[in-house]
C-alpha positions as CSV (number, residue, x, y, z in Angstrom):
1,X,14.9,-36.6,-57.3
2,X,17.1,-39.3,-56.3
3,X,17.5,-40.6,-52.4
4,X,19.6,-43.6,-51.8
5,X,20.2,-45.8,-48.7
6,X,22.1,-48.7,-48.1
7,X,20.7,-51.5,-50.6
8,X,18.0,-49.2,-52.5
9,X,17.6,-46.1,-54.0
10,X,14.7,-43.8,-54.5
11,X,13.6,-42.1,-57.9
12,X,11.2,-40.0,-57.7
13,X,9.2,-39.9,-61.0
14,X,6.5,-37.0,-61.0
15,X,3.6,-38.8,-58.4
16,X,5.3,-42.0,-58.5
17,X,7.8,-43.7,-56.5
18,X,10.4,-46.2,-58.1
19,X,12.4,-48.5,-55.8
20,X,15.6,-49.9,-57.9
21,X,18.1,-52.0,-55.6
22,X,21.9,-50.8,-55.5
23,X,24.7,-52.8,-56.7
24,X,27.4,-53.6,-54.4
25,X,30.8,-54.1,-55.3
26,X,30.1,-58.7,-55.8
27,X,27.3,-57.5,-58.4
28,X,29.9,-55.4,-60.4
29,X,31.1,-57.2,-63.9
30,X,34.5,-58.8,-63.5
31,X,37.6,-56.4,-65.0
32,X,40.4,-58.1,-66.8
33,X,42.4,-58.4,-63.9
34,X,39.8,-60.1,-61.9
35,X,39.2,-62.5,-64.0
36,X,43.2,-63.6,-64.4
37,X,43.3,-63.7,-60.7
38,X,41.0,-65.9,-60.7
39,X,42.0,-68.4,-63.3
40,X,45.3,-68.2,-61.2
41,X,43.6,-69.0,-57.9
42,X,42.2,-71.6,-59.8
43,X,45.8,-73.2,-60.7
44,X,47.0,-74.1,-57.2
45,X,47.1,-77.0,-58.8
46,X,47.3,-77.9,-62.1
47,X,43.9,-77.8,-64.2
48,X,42.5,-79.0,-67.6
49,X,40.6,-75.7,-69.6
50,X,36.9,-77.9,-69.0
51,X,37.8,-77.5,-65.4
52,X,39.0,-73.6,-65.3
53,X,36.0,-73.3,-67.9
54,X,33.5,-74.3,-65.1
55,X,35.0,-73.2,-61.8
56,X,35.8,-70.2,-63.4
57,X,32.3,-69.3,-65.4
58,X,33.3,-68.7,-68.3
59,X,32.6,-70.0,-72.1
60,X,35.3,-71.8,-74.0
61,X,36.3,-69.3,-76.5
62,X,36.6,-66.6,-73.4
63,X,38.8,-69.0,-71.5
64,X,40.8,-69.7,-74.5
65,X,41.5,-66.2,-75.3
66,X,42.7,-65.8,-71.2
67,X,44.7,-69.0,-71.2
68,X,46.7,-67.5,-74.6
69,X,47.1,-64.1,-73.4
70,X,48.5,-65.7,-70.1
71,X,50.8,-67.9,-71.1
72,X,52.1,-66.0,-74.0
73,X,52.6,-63.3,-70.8
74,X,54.4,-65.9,-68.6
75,X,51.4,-66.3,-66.1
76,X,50.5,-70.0,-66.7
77,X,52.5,-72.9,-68.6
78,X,51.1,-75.1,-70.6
79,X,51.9,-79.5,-70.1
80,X,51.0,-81.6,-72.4
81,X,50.7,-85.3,-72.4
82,X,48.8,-87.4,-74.9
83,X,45.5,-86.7,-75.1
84,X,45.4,-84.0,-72.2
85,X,46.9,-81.1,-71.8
86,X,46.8,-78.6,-68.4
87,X,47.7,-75.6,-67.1
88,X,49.8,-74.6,-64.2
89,X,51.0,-71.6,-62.5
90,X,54.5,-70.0,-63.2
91,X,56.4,-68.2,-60.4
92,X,55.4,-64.5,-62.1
93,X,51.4,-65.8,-61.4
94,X,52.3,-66.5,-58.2
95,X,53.7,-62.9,-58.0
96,X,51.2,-61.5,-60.2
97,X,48.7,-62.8,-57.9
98,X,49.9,-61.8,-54.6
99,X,50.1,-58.2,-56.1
100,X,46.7,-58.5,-57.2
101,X,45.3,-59.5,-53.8
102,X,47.5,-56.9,-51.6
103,X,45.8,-54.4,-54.5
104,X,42.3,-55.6,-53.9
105,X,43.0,-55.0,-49.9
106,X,43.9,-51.5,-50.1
107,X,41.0,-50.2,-52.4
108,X,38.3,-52.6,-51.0
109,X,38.2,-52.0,-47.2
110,X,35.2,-54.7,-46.0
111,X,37.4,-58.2,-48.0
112,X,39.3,-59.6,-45.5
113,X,42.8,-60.8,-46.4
114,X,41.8,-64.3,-45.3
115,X,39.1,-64.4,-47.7
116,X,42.2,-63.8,-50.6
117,X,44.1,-67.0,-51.2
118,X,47.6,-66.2,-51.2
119,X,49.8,-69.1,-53.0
C-alpha cells in the first residue's frame, strides 16, 4: 500500500512502515535539452570548455561530445587564437534558447520567467 504526501511517501511493507522522500522536478536527471540550455546560458559570453566544464557540471569527454554536437548544429561557434580556443553563442542559440525557456514555462507552472535568462 502506497500513500504519498507532499515530500514523502508511504510504503507499507507487511507490519512495517518505510518512509522514502519524493523527488521534485530540481532532483530529476538533466534531459538533452537541458543540458544545451544550459551550456548556452552559460555563453552569454564567450567561455573556454575548463570553464563550461565547471559551471556546467559536467566531465570533459561529456562536454566535448555537447560542444561537437552543438557546433556541428549551429548552436555555438568555435574562436580560436593561439593557445586558447572558446566558445560563443550563434544567433540560432540564442533562438534555440529562448524557445527552450518559453517551453520550460508552459509545462513547469511554479519556475518563474525571471528565474530563465533570456539573451
Amino acid at each position: 500500500m502506497l500513500f504519498a504526501s507532499e515530500m514523502a511517501c508511504f510504503c507499507l511493507r507487511g507490519s512495517s512502515i518505510e518512509m522514502k522522500e519524493m523527488k521534485t522536478p530540481s532532483d530529476r536527471n538533466r534531459s538533452r535539452f537541458d543540458i544545451i540550455a544550459e551550456i548556452l546560458r552559460k555563453l552569454r559570453e564567450p567561455a573556454g570548455k575548463t570553464n563550461i566544464m565547471s559551471n556546467c557540471n559536467m566531465s570533459s569527454h561529456q562536454s566535448g561530445e555537447y560542444l561537437s554536437f552543438m557546433s556541428s548544429n549551429d548552436l555555438i561557434q568555435i574562436d580560436g587564437v593561439p593557445g586558447k580556443v572558446t566558445y560563443q553563442r550563434t544567433q540560432a542559440g540564442r533562438q534555440f534558447l529562448e524557445v527552450y525557456n518559453r517551453m520550460v514555462l508552459l509545462l513547469e507552472p511554479n519556475i518563474s520567467a525571471s528565474s530563465l535568462i533570456w539573451q
